[in-house]
C-alpha positions in Angstrom: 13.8 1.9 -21.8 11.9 3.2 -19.0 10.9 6.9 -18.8 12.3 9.1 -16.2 10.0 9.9 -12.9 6.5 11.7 -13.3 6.6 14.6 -11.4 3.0 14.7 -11.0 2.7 11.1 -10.0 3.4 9.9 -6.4 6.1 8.6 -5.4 5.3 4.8 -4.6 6.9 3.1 -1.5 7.1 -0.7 -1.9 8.1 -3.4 0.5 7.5 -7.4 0.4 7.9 -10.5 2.8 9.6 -13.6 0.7 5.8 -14.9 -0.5 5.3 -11.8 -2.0 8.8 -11.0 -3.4 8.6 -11.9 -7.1 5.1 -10.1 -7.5 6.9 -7.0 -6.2 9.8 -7.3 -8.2 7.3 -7.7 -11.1 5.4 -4.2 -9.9 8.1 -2.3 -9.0 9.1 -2.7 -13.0 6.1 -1.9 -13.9 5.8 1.4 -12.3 9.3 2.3 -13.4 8.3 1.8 -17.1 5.5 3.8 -16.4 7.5 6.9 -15.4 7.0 6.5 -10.8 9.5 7.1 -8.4 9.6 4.0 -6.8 11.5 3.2 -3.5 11.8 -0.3 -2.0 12.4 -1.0 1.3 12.5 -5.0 0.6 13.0 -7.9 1.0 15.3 -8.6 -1.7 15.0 -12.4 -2.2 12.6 -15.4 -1.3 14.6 -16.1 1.8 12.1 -16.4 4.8 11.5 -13.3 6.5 8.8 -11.5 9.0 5.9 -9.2 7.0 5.4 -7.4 10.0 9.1 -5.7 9.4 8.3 -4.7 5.8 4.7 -3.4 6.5 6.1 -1.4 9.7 8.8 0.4 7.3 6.6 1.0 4.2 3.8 2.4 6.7 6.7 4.7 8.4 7.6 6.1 5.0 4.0 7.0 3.5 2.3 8.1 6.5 2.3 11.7 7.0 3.3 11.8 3.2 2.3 12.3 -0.4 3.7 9.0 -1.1 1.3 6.0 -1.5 2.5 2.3 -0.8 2.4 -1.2 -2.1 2.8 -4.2 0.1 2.7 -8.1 -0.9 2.7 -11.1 1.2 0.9 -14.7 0.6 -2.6 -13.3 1.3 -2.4 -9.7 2.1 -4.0 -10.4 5.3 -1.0 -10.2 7.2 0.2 -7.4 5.8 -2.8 -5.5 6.3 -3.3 -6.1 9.9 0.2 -5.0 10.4 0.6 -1.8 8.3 -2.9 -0.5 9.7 -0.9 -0.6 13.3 0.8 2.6 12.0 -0.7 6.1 12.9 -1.8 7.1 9.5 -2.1 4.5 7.8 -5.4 3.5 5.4 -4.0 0.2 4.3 -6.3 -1.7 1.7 -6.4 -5.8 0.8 -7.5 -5.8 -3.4 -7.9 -8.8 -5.1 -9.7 -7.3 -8.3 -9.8 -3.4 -9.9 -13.2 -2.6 -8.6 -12.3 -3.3 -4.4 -8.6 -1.5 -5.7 -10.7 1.5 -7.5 -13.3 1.9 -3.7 -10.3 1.5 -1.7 -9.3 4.8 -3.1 -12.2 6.6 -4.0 -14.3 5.5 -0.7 -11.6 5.2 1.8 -8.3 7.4 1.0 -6.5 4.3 1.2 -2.3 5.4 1.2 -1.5 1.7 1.4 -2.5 -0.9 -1.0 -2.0 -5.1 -0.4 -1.6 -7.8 -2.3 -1.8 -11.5 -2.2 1.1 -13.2 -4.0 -0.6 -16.3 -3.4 -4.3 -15.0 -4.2 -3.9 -13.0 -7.6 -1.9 -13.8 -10.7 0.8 -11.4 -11.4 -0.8 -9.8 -14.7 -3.7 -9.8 -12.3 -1.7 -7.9 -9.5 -0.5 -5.7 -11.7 -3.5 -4.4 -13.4 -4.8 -3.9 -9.3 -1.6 -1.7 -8.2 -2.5 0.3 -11.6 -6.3 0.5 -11.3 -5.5 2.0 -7.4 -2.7 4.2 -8.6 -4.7 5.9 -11.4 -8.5 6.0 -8.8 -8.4 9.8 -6.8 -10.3 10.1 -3.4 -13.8 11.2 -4.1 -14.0 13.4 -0.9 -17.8 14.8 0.0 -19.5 12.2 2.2 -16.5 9.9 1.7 -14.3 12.3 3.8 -16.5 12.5 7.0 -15.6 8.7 7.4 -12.4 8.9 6.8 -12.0 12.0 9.3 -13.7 9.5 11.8 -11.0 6.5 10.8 -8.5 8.8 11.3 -9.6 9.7 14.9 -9.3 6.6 15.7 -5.2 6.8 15.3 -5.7 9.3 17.8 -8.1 8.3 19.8 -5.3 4.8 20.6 -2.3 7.0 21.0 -4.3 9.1 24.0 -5.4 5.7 25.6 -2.0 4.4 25.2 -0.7 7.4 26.8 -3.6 7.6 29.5 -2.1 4.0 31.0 
């Protein structure tokens, strides 16, 4: 039976394309056991769809946030590229626990993505769990990611300089 929501762990926003539907399904239990709130925002099935869609709403819903997020496609490339394209967004590819762990610790990463097609699902899961449980390490860590986030605004003023 899985235990009722952590309070002092995030809440975990999760969204797929079809390649990456199953492992998601397989996460999204996983966290639940484990006592997260989780909340989906799809797909919900293996029928063909566009990752930009799914990356766009999970971004939306974890920027700005406490949440963090949890994206899977084929490779995680695709993914990646496309949640990145929202302001606020640190979205990380990890295909083992130690680039999972930097991507946290190093980067502040909000986003993690995963590979359906690249990882194993025991594999994917130990990843999502190894990112969950890493904390940003701060000190020097955080004058880079100061200067990543800049860059969000540093876009939006071009843009709006056009």
């Amino acid at each position: 039976m899985p235990e009722e929501a952590n309070l002092d762990k995030p809440k975990i926003v999760l969204g797929a394309d079809h390649a990456g539907f199953a492992l998601k399904e397989a996460i999204k239990n996983s966290l639940i056991e484990q006592g997260y709130a989780v909340e989906d925002v799809g797909t919900w099935s293996d029928e063909s769809v566009d990752y930009p869609d799914y990356a766009q709403k999970v971004g939306e819903r974890v920027s700005g946030t406490e949440k963090l997020g949890v994206l899977v496609c084929g490779t995680a490339i695709g993914m990646t590229i496309a949640a990145n394209k929202v302001d606020g967004i640190r979205a990380a590819q990890a295909h083992d626990l130690f680039t999972a762990r930097m991507a946290r610790e190093h980067n502040d990463a909000n986003v993690l993505t995963l590979g359906a097609r690249v990882v194993p699902e025991q594999t994917g899961l130990a990843i999502v769990h190894e990112f969950l449980g890493a904390k940003f390490l701060g000190g020097r860590h955080q004058r880079r990611v100061d200067k990543i986030n800049a860059l969000d605004h540093h876009a939006a003023a071009a843009k709006a300089a056009e």
